[in-house]
C-alpha positions as CSV (number, residue, x, y, z in Angstrom):
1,X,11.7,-9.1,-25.5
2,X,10.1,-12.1,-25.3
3,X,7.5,-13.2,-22.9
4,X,10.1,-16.1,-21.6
5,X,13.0,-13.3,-21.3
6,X,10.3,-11.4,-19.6
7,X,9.0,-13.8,-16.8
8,X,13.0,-14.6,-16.4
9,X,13.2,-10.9,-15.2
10,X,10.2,-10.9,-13.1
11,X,11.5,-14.0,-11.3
12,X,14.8,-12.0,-10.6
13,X,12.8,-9.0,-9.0
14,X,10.6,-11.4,-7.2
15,X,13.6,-12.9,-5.3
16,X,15.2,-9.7,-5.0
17,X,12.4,-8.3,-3.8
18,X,11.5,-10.7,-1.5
19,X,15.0,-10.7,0.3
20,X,13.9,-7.3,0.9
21,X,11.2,-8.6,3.1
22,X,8.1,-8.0,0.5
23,X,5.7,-10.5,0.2
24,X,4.3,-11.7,-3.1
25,X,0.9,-11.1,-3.4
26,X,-0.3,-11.6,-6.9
27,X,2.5,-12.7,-10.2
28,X,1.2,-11.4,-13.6
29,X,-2.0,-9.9,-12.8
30,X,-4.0,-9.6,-16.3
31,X,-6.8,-8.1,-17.2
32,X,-8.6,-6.2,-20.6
33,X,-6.7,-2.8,-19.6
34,X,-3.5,-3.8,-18.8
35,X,-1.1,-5.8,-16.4
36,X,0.7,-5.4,-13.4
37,X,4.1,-7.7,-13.6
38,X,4.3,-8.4,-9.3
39,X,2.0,-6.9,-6.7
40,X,3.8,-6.9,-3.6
41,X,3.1,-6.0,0.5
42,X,6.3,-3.6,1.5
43,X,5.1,-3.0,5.0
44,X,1.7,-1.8,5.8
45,X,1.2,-1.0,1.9
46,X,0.6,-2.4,-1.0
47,X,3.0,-1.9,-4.3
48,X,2.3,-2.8,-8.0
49,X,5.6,-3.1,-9.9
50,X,6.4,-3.3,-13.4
51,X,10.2,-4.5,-14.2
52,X,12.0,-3.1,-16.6
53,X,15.5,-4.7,-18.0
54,X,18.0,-3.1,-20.3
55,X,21.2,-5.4,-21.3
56,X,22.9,-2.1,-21.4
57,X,23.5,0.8,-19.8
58,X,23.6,3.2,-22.4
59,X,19.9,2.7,-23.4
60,X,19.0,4.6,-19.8
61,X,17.1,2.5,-16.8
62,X,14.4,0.6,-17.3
63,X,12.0,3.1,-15.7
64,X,12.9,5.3,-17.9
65,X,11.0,3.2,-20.4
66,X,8.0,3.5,-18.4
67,X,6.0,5.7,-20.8
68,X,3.0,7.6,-20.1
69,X,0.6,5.0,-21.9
70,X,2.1,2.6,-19.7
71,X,1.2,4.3,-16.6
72,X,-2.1,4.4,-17.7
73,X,-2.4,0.8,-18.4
74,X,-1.0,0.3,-14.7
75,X,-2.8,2.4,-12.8
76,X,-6.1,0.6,-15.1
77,X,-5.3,-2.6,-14.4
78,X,-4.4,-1.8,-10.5
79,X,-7.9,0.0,-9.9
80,X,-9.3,-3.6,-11.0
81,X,-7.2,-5.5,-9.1
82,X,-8.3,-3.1,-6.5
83,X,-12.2,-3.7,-6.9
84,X,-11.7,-7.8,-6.9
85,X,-9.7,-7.8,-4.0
86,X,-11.4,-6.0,-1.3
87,X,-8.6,-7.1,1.4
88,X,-6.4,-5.0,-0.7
89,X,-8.2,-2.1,-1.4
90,X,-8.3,-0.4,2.1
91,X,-4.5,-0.8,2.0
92,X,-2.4,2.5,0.9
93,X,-0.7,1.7,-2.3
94,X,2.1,2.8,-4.4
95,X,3.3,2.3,-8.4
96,X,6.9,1.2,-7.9
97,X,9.5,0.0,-10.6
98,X,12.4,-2.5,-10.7
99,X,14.5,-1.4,-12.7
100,X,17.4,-4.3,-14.1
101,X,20.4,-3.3,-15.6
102,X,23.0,-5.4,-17.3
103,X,26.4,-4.0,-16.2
104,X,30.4,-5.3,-16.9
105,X,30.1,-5.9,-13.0
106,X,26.9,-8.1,-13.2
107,X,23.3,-7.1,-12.8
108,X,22.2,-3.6,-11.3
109,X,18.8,-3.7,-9.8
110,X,17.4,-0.3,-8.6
111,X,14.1,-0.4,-6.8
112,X,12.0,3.1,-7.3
113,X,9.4,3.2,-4.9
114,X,6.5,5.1,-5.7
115,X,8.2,5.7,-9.5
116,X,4.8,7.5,-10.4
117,X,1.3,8.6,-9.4
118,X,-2.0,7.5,-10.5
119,X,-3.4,9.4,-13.2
């Protein structure tokens, strides 16, 4: 997927999200170990979400493809975010995923909160 195609997505979860009542914190964090697609406030805590979109079903959700290096490359680029933003860092926090699904009946958009640990 392209990084346009991407970004397309991540604008999708943000407004989903944000009709949820999160608030946008940071869009696209980078850094030399990884990236973290939205970091959100859900409450009192803190979330860094990657999105995931599959055009079709049969390819399994989008978390699924949320592989172990992945992770890795999340929780990396979370414990930086964590040590440049200090207002952050007392907050508890949480790995969640958006996962976007092309259906027949229009888009399916599953938000797993707390899809996996820090490791």
């Amino acid at each position: 997927m392209s990084r346009a195609q991407g970004s397309k997505w991540e604008r999708v979860a943000e407004r989903w999200l944000k009709q949820r009542n999160a608030r946008i914190v940071c869009r696209n964090y980078h850094c030399r170990s990884g990236e973290i697609d939205l970091v959100i406030r859900d409450g009192d805590q803190i979330a860094f979400v990657e999105v995931k979109f599959r055009a079709l079903k049969g390819y399994g959700s989008g978390a699924d493809h949320v592989t172990f290096t992945k992770q890795r490359r999340i929780v990396s680029a979370a414990r930086r975010f964590l040590q440049y933003h200090k207002h952050a860092s007392c907050q508890v926090f949480r790995f969640d995923v958006i996962s976007i699904t092309n259906t027949p009946d229009g888009l399916k958009i599953q938000w797993i909160k707390s899809a996996f640990e820090a490791v």
